[in-house]
C-alpha positions as CSV (number, residue, x, y, z in Angstrom):
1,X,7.1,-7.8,-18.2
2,X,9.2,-9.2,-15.4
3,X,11.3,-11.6,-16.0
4,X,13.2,-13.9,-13.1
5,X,16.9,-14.7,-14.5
6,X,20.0,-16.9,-13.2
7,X,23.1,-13.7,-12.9
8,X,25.6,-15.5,-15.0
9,X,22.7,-14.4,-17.6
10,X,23.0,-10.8,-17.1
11,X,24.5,-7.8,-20.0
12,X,24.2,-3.8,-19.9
13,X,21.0,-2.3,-21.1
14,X,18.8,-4.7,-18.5
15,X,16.6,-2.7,-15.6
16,X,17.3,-4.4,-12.4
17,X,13.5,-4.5,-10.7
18,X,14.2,-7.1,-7.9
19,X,16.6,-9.6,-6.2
20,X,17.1,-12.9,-4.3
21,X,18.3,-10.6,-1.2
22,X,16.9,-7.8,1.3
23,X,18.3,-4.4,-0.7
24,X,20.2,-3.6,2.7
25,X,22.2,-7.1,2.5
26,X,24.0,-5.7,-1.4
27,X,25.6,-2.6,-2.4
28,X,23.1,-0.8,-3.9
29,X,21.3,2.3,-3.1
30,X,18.0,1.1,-5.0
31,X,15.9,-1.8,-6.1
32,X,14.8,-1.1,-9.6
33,X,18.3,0.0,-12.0
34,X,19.3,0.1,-15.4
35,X,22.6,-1.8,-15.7
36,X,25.0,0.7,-17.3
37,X,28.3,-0.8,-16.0
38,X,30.3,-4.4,-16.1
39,X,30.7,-2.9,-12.1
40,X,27.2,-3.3,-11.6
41,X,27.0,-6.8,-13.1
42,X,30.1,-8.1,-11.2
43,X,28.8,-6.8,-8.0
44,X,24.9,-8.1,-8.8
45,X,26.9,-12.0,-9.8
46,X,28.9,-11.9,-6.2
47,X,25.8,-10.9,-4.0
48,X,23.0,-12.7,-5.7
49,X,22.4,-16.0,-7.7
50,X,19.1,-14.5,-9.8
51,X,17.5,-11.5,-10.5
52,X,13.8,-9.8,-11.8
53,X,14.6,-7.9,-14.8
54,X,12.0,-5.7,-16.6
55,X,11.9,-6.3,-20.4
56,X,10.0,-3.4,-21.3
57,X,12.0,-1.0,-19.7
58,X,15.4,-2.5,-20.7
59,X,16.6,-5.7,-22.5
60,X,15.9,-9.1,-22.3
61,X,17.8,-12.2,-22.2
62,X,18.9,-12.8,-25.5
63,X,16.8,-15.6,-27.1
64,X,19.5,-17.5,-28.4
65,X,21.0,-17.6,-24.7
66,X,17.4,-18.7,-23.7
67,X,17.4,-21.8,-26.5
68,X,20.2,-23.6,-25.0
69,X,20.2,-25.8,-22.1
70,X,23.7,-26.6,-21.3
71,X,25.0,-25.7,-17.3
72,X,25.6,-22.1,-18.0
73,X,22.1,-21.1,-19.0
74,X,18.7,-22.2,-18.3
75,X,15.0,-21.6,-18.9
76,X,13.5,-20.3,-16.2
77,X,9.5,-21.3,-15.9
78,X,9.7,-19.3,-12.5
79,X,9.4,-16.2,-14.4
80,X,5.8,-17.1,-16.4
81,X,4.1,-17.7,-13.5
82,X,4.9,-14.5,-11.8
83,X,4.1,-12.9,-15.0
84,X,0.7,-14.9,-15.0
85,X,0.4,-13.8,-11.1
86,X,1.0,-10.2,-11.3
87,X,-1.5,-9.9,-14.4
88,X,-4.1,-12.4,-12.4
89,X,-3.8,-9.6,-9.3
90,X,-4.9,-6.9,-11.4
91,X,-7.4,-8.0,-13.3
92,X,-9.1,-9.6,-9.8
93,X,-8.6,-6.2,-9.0
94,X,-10.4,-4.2,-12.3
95,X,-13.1,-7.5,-11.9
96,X,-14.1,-6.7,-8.4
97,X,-14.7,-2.6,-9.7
98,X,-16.7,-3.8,-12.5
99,X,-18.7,-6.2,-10.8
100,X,-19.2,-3.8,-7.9
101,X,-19.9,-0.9,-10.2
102,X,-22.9,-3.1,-12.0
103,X,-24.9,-3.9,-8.0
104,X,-24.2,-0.5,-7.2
105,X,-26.3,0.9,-10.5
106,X,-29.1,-2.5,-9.6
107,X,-29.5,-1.0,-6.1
108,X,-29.4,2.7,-7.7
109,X,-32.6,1.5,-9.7
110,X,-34.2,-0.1,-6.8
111,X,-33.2,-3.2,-6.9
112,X,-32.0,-5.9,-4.0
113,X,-28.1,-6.3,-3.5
114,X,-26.9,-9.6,-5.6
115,X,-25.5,-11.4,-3.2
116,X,-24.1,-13.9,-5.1
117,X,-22.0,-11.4,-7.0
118,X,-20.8,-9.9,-3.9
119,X,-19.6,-12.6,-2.2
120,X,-17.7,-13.6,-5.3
121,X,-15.7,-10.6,-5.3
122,X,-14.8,-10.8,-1.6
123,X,-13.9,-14.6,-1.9
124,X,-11.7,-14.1,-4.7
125,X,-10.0,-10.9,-3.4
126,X,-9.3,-13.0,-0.1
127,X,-7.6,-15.8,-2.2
128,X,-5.1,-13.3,-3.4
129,X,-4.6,-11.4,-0.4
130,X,-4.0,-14.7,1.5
131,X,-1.6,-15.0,-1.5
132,X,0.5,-11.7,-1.6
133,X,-1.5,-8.9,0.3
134,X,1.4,-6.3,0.0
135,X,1.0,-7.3,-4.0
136,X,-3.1,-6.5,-3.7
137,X,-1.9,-3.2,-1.3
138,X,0.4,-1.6,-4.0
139,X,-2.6,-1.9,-6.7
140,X,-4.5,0.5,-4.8
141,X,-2.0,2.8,-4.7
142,X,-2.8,4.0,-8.3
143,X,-3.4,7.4,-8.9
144,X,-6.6,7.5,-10.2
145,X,-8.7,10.2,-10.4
146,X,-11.6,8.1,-11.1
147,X,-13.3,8.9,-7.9
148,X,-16.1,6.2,-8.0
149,X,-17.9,4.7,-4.9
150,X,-17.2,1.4,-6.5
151,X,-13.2,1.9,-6.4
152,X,-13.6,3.4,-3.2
153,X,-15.1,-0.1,-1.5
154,X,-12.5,-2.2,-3.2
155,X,-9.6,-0.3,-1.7
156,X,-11.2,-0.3,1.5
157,X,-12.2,-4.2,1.2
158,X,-8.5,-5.1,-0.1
159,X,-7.2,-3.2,3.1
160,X,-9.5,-4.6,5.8
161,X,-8.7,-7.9,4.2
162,X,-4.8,-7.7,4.5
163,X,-5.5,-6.3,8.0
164,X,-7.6,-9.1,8.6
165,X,-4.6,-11.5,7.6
166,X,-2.2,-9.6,9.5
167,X,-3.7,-10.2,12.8
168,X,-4.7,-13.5,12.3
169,X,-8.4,-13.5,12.5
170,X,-10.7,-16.8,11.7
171,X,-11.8,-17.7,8.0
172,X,-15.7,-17.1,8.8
173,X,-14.8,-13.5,10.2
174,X,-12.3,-12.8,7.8
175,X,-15.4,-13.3,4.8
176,X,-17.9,-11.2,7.4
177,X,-14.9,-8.6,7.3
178,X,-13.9,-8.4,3.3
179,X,-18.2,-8.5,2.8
180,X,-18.6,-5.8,5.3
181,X,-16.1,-3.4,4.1
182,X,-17.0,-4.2,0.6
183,X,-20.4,-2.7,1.6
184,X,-19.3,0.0,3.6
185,X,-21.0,3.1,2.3
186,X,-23.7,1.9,-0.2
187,X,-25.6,3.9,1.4
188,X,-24.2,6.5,-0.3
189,X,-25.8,5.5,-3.6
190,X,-29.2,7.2,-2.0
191,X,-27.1,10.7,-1.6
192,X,-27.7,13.3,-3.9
193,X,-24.9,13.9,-6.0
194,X,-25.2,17.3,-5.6
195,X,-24.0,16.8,-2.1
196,X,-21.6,14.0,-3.2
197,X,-19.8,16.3,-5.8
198,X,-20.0,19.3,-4.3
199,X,-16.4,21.1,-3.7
200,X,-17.5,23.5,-1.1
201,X,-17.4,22.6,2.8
202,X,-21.2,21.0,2.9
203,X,-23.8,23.2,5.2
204,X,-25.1,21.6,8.2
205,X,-28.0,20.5,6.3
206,X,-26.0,18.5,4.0
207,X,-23.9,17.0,6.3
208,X,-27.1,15.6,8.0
209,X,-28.1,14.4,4.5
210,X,-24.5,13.0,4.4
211,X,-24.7,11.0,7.5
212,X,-27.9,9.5,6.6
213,X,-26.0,7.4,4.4
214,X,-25.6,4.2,7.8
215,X,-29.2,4.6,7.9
216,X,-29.4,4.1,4.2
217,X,-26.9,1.5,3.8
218,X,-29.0,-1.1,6.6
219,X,-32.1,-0.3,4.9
220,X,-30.9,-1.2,1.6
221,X,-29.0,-4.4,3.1
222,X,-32.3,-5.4,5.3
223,X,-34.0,-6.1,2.0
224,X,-31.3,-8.7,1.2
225,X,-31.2,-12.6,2.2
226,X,-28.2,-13.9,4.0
227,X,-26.3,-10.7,5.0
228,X,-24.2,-11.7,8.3
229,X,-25.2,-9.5,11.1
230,X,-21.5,-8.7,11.8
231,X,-21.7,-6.7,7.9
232,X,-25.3,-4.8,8.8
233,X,-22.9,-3.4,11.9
234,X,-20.1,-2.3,9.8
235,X,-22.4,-0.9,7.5
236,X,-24.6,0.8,10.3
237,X,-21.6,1.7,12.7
238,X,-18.0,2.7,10.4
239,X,-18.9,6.7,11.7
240,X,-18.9,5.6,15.3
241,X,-15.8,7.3,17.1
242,X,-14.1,5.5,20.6
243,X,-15.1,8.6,22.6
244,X,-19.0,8.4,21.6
245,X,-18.9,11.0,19.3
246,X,-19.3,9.4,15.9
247,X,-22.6,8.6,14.6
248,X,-25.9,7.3,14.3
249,X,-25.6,6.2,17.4
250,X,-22.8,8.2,19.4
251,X,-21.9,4.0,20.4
252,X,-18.8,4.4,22.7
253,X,-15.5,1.6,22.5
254,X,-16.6,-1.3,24.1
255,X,-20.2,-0.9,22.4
256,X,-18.0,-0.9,18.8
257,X,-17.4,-4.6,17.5
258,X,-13.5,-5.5,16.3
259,X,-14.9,-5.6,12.8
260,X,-16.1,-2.0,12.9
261,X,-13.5,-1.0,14.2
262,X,-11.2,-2.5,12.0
263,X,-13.2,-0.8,8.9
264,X,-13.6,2.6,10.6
265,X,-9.2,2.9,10.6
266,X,-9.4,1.6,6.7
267,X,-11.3,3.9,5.5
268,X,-10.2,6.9,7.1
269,X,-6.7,5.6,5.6
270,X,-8.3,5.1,1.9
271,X,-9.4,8.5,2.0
272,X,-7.3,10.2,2.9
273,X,-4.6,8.6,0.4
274,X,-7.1,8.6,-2.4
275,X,-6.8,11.2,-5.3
276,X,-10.0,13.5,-4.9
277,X,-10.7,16.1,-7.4
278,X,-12.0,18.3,-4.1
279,X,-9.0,17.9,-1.8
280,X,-5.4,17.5,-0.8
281,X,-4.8,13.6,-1.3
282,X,-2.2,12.3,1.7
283,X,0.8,10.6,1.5
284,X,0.6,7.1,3.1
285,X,3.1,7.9,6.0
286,X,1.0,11.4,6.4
287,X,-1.9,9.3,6.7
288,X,-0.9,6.6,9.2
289,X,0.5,9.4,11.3
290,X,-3.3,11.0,10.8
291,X,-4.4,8.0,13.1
292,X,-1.2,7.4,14.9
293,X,-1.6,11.0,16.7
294,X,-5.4,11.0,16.5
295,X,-5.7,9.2,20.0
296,X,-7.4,7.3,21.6
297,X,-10.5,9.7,21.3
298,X,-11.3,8.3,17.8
299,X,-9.7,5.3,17.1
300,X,-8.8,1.9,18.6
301,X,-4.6,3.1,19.3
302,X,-3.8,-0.7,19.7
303,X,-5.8,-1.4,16.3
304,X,-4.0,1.5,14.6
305,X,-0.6,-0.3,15.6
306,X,-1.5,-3.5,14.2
307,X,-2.8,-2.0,11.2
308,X,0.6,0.1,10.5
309,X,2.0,-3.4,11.0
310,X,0.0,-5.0,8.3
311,X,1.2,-2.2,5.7
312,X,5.0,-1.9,6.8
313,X,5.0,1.5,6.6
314,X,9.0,2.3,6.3
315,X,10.2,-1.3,5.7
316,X,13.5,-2.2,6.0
317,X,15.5,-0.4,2.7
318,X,13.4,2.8,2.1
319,X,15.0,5.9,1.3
320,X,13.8,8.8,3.2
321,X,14.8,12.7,3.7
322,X,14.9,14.3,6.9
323,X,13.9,17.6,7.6
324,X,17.4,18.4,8.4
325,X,18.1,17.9,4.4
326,X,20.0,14.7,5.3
327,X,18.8,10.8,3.4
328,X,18.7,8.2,5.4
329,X,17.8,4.5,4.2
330,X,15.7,2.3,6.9
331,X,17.8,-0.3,8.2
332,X,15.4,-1.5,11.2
333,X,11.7,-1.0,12.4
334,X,10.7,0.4,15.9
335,X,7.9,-1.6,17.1
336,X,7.0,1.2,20.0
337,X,6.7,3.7,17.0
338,X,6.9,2.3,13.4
339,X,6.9,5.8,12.4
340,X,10.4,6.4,14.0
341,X,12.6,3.5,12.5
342,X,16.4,3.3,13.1
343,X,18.2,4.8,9.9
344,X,21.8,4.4,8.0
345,X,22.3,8.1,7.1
346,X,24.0,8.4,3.7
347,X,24.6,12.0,2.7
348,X,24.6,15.6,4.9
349,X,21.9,18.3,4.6
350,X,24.0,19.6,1.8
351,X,22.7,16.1,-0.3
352,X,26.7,15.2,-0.5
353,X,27.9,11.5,-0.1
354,X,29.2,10.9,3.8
355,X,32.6,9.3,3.5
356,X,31.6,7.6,6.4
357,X,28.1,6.5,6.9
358,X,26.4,7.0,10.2
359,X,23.0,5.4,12.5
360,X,20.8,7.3,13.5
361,X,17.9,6.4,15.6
362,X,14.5,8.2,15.3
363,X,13.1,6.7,18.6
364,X,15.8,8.1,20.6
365,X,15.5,11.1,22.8
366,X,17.5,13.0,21.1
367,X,16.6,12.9,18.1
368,X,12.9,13.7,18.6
369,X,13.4,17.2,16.5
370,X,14.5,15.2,13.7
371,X,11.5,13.9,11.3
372,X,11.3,12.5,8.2
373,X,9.5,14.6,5.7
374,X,9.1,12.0,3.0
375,X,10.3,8.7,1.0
376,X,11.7,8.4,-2.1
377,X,10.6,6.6,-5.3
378,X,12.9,4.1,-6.1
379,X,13.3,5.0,-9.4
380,X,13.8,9.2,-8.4
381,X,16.4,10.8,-9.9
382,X,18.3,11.5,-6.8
383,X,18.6,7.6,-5.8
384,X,20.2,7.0,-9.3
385,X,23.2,9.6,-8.5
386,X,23.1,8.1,-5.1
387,X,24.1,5.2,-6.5
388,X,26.9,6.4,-9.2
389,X,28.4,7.8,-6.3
390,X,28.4,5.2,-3.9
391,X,29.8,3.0,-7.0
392,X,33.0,5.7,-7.4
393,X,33.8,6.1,-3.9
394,X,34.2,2.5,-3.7
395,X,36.3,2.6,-6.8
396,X,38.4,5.7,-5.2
397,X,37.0,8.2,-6.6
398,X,37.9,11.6,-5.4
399,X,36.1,14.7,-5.1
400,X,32.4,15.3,-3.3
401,X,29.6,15.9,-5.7
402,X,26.6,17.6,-4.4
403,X,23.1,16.5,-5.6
């Protein structure tokens, strides 16, 4: 449960999950933190003026503390409705599976698309992404190896939708969007799950079967009242490829609406992330650079660039390793290449504490041998020492200690 408190509030035992300031702007080499140290507090009191703790994975404010109301302490309603908010997220979230999963098994059996349900789930989904869309984003992010078509369309909806926000489009388009990519492959409901489970490379023949699946998903939809005709193109055309190479109909860029487009990059990206029981699931920065180096030749480059945008991929205060063995935390996005921010380097290859920290910039000539080979969790092990460290070298600590 997370909790928002004033600092004069805070004791050791309480996990640190957020604070009032940017992580670069304090002293900390993480976010999230238990509070071991009467260091830790003082520094947390002269940096911020309240925190988000975590009650269940450390202590909360003592309720006697909580009971009074004199200038010292105070009851913070804050905190209750980002409880309510972050519970409201994910069960929109579970909803929009469920209700999904039940027209999936009507249309399975014959029967018409509900509509109405449909366009509840997109409406509500894009009330909460209008809300917090990075908050929506991170709930996908689950591993799940629940594999279902209905989980599947959600991610790709939430995505388009925060993409959607990101580059401002209208409110009408932005519900043709959400709809469209909700819809996305229900065509796929008329595959054989033979072909649909099967772990081997499919056979020619089965990748025809496969592709079918557009064809499919506009006959199903043609039988339904009130489906914009900007969703039957996303459903018919989310295969097509910039260089006319996709499918059904080999359409070329200008012949590809923004929509499809748009849905064609989010649900390369949701596959490739997604756990799949019959391959290698992607990290998201392997995935982005998937599309980033694809080309032109598939995908809309400029879209791609927006839609990095939309998901911050390397924000400012992520912790990343080099492949020179060195950790670096992001202290500044390249817009030219998002994947090549500017970094604060913190240890050498050895994984040892630099007395003196040094910049290094990705985008820069030369440095373009350097790459970063991953990010770290903010609660991995390695972050936590990171920190000790940093805490004893500021009290004088001698010695180098090597991760």
């Amino acid at each position: 449960m997370t909790k928002k408190i004033d600092v004069t509030q805070l004791r050791k035992g309480m996990f640190i999950c957020g604070t009032d300031r940017k992580w670069i702007d304090i002293p900390f080499f993480r976010k999230k933190f238990l509070i071991t140290s009467d260091k830790q507090i003082s520094t947390l009191q002269e940096y911020c003026e309240f925190v988000y703790i975590d009650t269940e994975k450390g202590e909360d404010v003592s309720p006697a503390i909580i009971e009074q109301h004199n200038d010292d302490t105070f009851v913070d309603h804050d905190s209750f409705k980002q409880i309510h908010e972050d519970t409201s997220y994910r069960k929109n979230y579970e909803d929009s599976q469920t209700i999904l999963s039940e027209v999936l098994n009507d249309v399975r059996l014959g029967r018409c698309v509900d509509n109405p349900k449909v366009r509840g789930v997109v409406q509500e989904l894009i009330v909460n992404i209008v809300k917090d869309s990075q908050t929506m984003i991170g709930l996908i992010q689950s591993k799940d190896k629940n594999d279902t078509l209905a989980r599947k369309s959600v991610n790709v909806c939430i995505l388009a939708l925060a993409f959607g926000k990101h580059i401002g489009i209208p409110k009408d388009k932005m519900y043709e969007l959400g709809l469209g990519a909700l819809l996305h492959d229900i065509g796929m409901v008329q595959v054989p799950s033979r072909i649909l489970l099967k772990k081997q490379p499919l056979t020619p023949a089965e990748r025809a079967i496969m592709e079918k699946h557009t064809e499919y998903g506009l006959a199903i939809l043609a039988k339904t009242q009130e489906i914009p005709v900007n969703v039957l193109k996303i459903v018919h055309s989310h295969h097509e490829r910039m260089d006319g190479k996709g499918y059904p109909q080999k359409l070329q860029s200008k012949e590809i609406g923004l929509l499809v487009r748009m849905v064609t990059i989010v649900s390369v990206y949701e596959a490739l992330t997604r756990e799949r029981f019959y391959t290698e699931t992607l990290s998201p920065v392997a995935a982005l650079k998937y599309l980033y180096t694809s080309g032109k030749a598939i995908f809309d480059a400029p879209l791609v660039e927006k839609f990095i945008q939309a998901l911050g991929i390397y924000p400012s205060g992520c912790v990343v390793v080099l492949n020179s063995g060195e950790i670096g935390v992001v202290v500044n996005v390249n817009p030219q290449d998002r994947l090549r921010p500017t970094l604060r380097i913190v240890t050498n290859a050895q994984k040892q504490l630099l007395a003196q920290e040094s910049v290094l910039e990705l985008a820069d000539r030369t440095t373009k041998d350097i790459e970063i080979i991953k990010t770290l969790a903010m609660d991995d092990p390695i972050i936590e020492l990171l920190m000790t460290l940093h805490e004893q070298a500021k009290d004088g600590a001698n010695g180098s200690v090597k991760l």
